[in-house]
N, C-alpha and C positions, 0 to 999 in steps of 0.2 A: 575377496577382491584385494590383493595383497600384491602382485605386479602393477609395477610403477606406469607401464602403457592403458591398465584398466584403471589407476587414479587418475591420470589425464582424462583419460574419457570421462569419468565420475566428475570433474571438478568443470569440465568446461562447460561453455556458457550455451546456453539451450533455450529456444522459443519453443513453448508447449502450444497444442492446440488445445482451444477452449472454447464452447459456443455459449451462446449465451444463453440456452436453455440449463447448461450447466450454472447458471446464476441463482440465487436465492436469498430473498431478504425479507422479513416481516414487516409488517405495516407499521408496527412498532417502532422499528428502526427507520424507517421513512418520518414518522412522527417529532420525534425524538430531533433527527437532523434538522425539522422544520419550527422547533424551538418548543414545540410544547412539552418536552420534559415525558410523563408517563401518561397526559392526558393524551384526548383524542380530539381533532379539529371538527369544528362543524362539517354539516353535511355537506356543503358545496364546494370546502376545500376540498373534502373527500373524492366529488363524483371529480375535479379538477386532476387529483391524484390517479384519479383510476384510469383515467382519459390519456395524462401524458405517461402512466406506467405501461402503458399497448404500445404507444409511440416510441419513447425508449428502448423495448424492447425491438422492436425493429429495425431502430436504427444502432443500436450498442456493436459494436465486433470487437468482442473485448481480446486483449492482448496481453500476453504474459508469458513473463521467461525469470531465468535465475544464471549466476556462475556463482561456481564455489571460490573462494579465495584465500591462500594463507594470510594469519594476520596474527595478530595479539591486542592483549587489551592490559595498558596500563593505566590504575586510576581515574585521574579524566579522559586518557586519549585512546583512541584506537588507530592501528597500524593494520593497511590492508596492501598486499605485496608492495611495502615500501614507502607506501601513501600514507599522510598519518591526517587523524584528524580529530575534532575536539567534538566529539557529540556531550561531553560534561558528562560528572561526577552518576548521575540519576541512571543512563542508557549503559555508561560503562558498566556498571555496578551490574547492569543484569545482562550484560553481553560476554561475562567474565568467564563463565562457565564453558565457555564457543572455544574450541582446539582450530577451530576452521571456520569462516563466514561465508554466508550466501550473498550475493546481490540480488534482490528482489527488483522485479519492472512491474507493474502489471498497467493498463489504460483501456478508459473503454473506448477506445479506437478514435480515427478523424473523420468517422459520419456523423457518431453523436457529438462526438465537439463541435461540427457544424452547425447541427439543429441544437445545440443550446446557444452558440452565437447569435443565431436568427433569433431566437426566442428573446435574448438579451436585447437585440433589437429594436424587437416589436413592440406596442403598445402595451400588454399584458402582463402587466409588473408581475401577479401574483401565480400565473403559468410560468412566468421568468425563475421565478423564485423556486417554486415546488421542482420546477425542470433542475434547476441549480442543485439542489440539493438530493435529487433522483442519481443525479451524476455522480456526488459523493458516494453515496449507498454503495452504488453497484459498484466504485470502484475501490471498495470495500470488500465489496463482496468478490471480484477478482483477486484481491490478495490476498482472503480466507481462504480460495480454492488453489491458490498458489500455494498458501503454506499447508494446504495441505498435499501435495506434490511433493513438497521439500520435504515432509515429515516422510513418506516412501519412500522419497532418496538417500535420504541420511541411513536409514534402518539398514539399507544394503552394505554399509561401513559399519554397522555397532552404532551409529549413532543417534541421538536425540537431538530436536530443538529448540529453539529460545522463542517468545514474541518476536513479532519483527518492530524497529524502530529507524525513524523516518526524519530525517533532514529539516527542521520547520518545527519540529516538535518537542517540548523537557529542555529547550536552550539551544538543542544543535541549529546551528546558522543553516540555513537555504544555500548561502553563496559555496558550501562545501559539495555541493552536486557535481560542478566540474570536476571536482579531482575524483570523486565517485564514479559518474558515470565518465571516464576517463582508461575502469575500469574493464571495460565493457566493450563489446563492436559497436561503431558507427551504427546510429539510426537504429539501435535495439529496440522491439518490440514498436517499433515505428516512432520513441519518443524523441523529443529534441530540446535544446533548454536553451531559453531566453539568455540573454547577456547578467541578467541578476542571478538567475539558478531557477527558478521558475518555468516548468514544464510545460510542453506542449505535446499535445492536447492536454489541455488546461486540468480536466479530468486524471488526471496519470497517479501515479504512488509508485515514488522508490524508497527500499528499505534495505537495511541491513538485518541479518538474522544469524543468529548463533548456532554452532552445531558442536555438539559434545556429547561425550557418554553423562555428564552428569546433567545437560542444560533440559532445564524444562520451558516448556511450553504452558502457559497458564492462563486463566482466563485477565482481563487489563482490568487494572484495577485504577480509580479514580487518583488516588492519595499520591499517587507514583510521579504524574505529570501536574504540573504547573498550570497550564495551558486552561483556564476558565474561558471559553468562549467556544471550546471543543463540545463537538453536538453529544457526546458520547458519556459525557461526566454527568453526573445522576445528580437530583436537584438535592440542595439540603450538603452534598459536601464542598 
């Protein structure tokens, strides 16, 4: 793929389709989001889990797309066609390896973010709560089935990928979405972002992601991010 009309096509910005049987996540990681660490909740939080993990399912329409973008990475900052921005010293250091970047979108759409508004609502703090955190998961788990999309697409160029890293995260400011998603079509992946940077449906994740012949992909590891209140950081570090 070495004509310049099939890297256009290769690099532009694309909504995949995804259902949400394509989703997958363990109870673990449900767990884990809901603060117990590698325990397991009593039984009622359980049968509570199991009750809105049918419901969510039904309601999720998850959403997700990518464009590719020229960029570089100097030290702290990163340059995405022309756009520069400070995700800090931590996200640069492991995006270094990217010849090229992705824009990741992925959201579990505007039904579930409905029904977790309603739920936020209602009397049922701890349905509130489990539901809150259902939304995390899954929209977790639309960015692992994203990257792994981008991990096929990259391969068709020679290339490998990076983790993807997220706006909100290791220092990078939220308020740098606008010049990110700026990057992008109007109303991508059906997202929109508040005047602070702050996405809607409140459920969403944008990321950047590296793509190189030498970038790996690794599993995230805790020591990396700063971020103590992340459901994801194993107890004890």
């Amino acid at each position: 793929m070495t004509g310049s009309m099939e890297r256009n096509e290769w690099m532009a910005a694309r909504e995949l389709s995804l259902i949400v049987q394509d989703l997958a996540f363990s109870p673990a990681e449900l767990w884990a989001a809901l603060g117990y660490g590698e325990a397991e909740p009593g039984s009622e939080v359980r049968k509570i889990a199991e009750r809105l993990t049918v419901e969510a399912y039904a309601v999720c329409r998850p959403q997700l797309g990518f464009r590719i973008v020229e960029g570089r990475v100097d030290r702290q900052r990163l340059t995405l066609e022309g756009a520069d921005f400070e995700p800090g010293a931590i996200i640069a250091a492991q995006l270094r390896k990217g010849s090229c970047f992705a824009i990741l979108v992925a959201s579990v759409g505007a039904e579930m973010d409905a029904w977790l508004h309603e739920l936020r609502e209602g009397e049922d703090i701890v349905a509130a709560y489990v539901a809150d955190a259902l939304g995390s998961v899954m929209a977790e788990a639309i960015v692992g089935r994203g990257l792994d999309r981008l991990e096929r697409h990259a391969a068709l160029e020679g290339l490998r990928i990076t983790n993807s890293y997220s706006p909100g995260y290791c220092g990078w400011s939220v308020a740098e979405q606008h010049a990110l998603f700026s990057l992008l079509p109007a109303n991508f992946c059906g997202v929109r972002l508040c005047e602070s940077g702050l996405m809607l449906p409140i459920k969403s994740v944008s990321a950047v992601v590296g793509l190189g012949v030498d970038a790996e992909r690794r599993d995230y590891g805790c020591a990396l991010c700063r971020k103590r209140d992340c459901y994801k950081r194993r107890t004890g570090n």
